[in-house]
N, C-alpha and C positions, 0 to 999 in steps of 0.2 A: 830919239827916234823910237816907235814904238810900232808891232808887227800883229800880222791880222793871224792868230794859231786855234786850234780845234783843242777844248779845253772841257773837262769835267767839275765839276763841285765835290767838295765831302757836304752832305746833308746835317751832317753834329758841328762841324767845327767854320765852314762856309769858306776853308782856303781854297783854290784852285788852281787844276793842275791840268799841264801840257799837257796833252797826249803826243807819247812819243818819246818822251822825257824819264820814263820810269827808267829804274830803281831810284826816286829822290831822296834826296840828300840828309831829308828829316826824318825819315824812314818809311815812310810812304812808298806805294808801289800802283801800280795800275796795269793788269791783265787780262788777252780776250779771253773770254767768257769762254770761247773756243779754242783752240790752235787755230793759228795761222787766219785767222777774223777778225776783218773788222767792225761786223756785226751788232756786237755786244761787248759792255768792257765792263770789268772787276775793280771798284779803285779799296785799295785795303788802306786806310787814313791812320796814322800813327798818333792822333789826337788824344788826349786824356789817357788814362791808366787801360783802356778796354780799345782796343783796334776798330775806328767805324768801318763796315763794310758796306758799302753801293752797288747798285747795277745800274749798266748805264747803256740804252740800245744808241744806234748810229743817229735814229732821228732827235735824240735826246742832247745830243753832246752842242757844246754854244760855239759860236765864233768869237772869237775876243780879240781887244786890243792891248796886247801886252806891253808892258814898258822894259824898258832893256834887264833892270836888277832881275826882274821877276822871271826875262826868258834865259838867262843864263842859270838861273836857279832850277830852273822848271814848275816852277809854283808863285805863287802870291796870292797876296789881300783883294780885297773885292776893287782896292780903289788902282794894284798895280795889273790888275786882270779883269778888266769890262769887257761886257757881253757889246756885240757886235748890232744894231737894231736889226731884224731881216726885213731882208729884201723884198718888198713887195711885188705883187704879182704883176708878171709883164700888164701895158696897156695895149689892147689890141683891139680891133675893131673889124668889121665886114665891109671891106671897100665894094664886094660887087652887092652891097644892099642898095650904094648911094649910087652906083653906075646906072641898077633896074631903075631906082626913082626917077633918073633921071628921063630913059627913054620909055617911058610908059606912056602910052597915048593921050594922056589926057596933060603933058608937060608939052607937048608938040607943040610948035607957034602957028596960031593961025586957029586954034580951035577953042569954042570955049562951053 
């Protein structure tokens, strides 16, 4: 069974992590940019000898489908943490464009 969670990237190393999940387990952390925001978020990545740092704003962050290992960890691989495709935009349309068509004098029976 795998869960739909709001998730960040490291840009060096390409693990990814819950949000919500920090302090991880690898050493890894993820903090708002602000107090108490969820705004903007800090992921400090414990990858290689040198800590990658990120910024990450709200419009930025993915929806994923997470597999169980990955959401008890709070982290994974690209292939235990996919991006979620979005949603596209509602379809909508103007019902009273095709209501006018329809009573406009020149649709009236009888006329031509």
């Amino acid at each position: 069974m795998s869960r739909i969670r709001h998730c960040v990237e490291c840009p060096k190393c390409q693990t990814r992590y819950l949000i919500s999940f920090s302090p991880y387990s690898n050493g890894a952390y993820l903090r708002p940019a602000v107090d108490a925001s969820s705004d903007e978020y800090i992921l400090y990545c414990s990858c290689g000898p040198d800590v990658g740092v990120s910024r990450w704003r709200a419009s930025e962050v993915m929806a994923c489908k997470v597999s169980n290992a990955a959401f008890r960890r709070g982290f994974g691989t690209s292939v235990e943490v996919r991006p979620v495709p979005k949603a596209r935009e509602p379809w909508s349309f103007d019902a009273s464009q095709f209501l006018n068509d329809r009573k406009s004098p020149d649709r009236r029976k009888g006329t031509s």
